[in-house]
Phi, psi and omega in degrees: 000115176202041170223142166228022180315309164298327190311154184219178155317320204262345195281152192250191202278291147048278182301314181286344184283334192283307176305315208251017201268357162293337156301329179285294186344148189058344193279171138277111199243111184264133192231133157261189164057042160279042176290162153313138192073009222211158183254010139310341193260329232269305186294315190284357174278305182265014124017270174279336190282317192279064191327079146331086211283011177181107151222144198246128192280068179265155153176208207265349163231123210295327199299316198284326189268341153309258182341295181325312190283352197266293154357298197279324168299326180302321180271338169218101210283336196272359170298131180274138170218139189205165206234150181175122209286061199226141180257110187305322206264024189218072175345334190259331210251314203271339170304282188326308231259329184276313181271002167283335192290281172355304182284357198294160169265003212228138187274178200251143181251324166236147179231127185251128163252102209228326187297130183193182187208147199218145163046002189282155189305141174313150165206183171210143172340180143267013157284333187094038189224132171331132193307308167352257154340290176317306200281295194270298173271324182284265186348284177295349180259016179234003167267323196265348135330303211261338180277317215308002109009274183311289200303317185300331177288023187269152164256053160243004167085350170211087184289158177231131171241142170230134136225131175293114175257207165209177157285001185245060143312309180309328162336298162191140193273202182288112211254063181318336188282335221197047160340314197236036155061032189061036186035070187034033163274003201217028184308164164196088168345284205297309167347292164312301172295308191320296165289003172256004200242343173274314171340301217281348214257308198272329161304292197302343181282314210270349169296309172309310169289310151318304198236043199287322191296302162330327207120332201316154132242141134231159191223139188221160190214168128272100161352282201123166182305093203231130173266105188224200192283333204292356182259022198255353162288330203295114209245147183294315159008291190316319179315296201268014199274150147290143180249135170248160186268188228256354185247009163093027186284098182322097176260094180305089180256031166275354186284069205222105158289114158294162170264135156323154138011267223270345170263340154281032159242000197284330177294309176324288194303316215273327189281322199275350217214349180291128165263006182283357165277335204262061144243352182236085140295111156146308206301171189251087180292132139221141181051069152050005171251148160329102177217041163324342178271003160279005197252156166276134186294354181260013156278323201250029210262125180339295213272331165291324191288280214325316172325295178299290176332280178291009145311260182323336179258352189286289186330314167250035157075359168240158202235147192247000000 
């Protein structure tokens, strides 16, 4: 099985896990951002339902992903599952969280970097780094750094990174003179989501490049337009406000059909488990197909990744 030549805007991940459950099977699959409503929990349900040999559930509270996990039992009483504990917005918290993995006996085969925060009022890390930026992109890119090891030992020969990016990249590309935005004096909500969702685009190019030789596939994607928690900054204000891209281009993002759940986690299942994609390391999804011509040429561009990369290890202090 290796077309996904039907999948759409409309299929859902469910459907897609039912194809791909000979892939799934058996793997160990790490998902963050698994709250209830979310489309990480989405993943990790069906997953665990198209039997998975191992999944571990992160996200910022144990209490929520206890409720997750238990929810997912009820449906699949025989899932092995297991929690972990990590705060994005917490350099220290995401160290803790790498080296608890780091001890697991079992290597990691897929990792979905799926947890994220959108448009949200300026705030900053517990690091000082623009909440955005910081949340969406610094975190995950110094958690998957501190496993990637682990991922690289899977013995399928081809380990997998998803990081859920969005469309609304188009927004702004690495606002490299000035990330944070004067120490939110020069803030733009949208701006700011923008360069972290180009961040998750150009992370998932220089991971495809480094480590093509390894086996690696990554993959970064767009959901689609979702009424989920990740909207919970969101003020009807907001709604009517224009929102503009970094050149002041009015971008109408209510033009949008939204998705149910289970059809914006269905690009998730497909990126992480299609095996007719994993040759195209680098590329970009929507609606479960291969759509590098939605991507910005400043996402998907050499120099901006490497740029972003010493960037992103200057930031935590390490070098990968």
């Amino acid at each position: 099985m290796s077309s996904n030549k039907d999948f759409g805007f409309s299929t859902e991940a469910d459907e897609v896990a039912t194809y791909f459950e000979q892939e799934i099977r058996g793997k160990t699959v790490l998902i963050t951002g698994c709250t209830l409503g979310g489309l990480g929990f989405e993943a990790a349900r069906v997953v665990s339902k198209h039997h998975a040999g191992l999944v571990i559930l992160a996200g910022r509270k144990q209490e929520a992903i206890d409720e997750a996990i238990q929810k997912i039992k009820a449906e699949a009483p025989s899932a092995n599952l297991r929690s972990l504990v990590v705060d994005l917005a917490s350099l220290e918290s995401v160290r803790h969280a790498a080296a608890e993995v780091n001890t697991y006996p079992e290597v990691i085969d897929v990792l979905i970097n799926n947890a994220g925060i959108m448009a949200s009022p300026y705030h900053t890390t517990k690091d000082g780094l623009e909440g955005q930026f910081g949340i969406n992109h610094v975190g995950p890119f110094l958690f998957t750094n501190l496993i990637l090891p682990k991922i690289l030992a899977s013995k399928t020969g081809a380990p997998r990174i998803v990081n859920v990016s969005s469309i609304g990249h188009i927004l702004a590309p690495i606002l490299f003179d000035d990330p944070s935005f004067d120490n939110g004096k020069s803030y733009n909500k949208w701006w700011a989501y923008g360069q972290s969702k180009t961040a998750n685009m150009l992370f998932t190019h220089e991971l495809a490049k480094r480590y093509k030789f390894h086996g690696l596939v990554a993959l970064s994607l767009h959901p689609g337009g979702i009424q989920t928690n990740l909207g919970r900054d969101m003020t009807a204000a907001d709604a009517l406000e224009p929102v503009t891209d970094y050149q002041g281009n009015v971008i109408d993002i209510t033009d949008f059909t939204p998705k149910t759940i289970p059809q914006g986690t269905s690009t998730h299942i497909v990126a992480a488990f299609d095996p007719s994609i994993a040759s195209q390391s680098g590329s970009y999804l929507v609606d479960c197909q291969l759509a590098m011509d939605h991507a910005k040429p400043y996402a998907i561009d050499d120099t901006q990744a490497d740029r972003l990369w010493k960037l992103s290890e200057k930031i935590v202090g390490q070098n990968f």
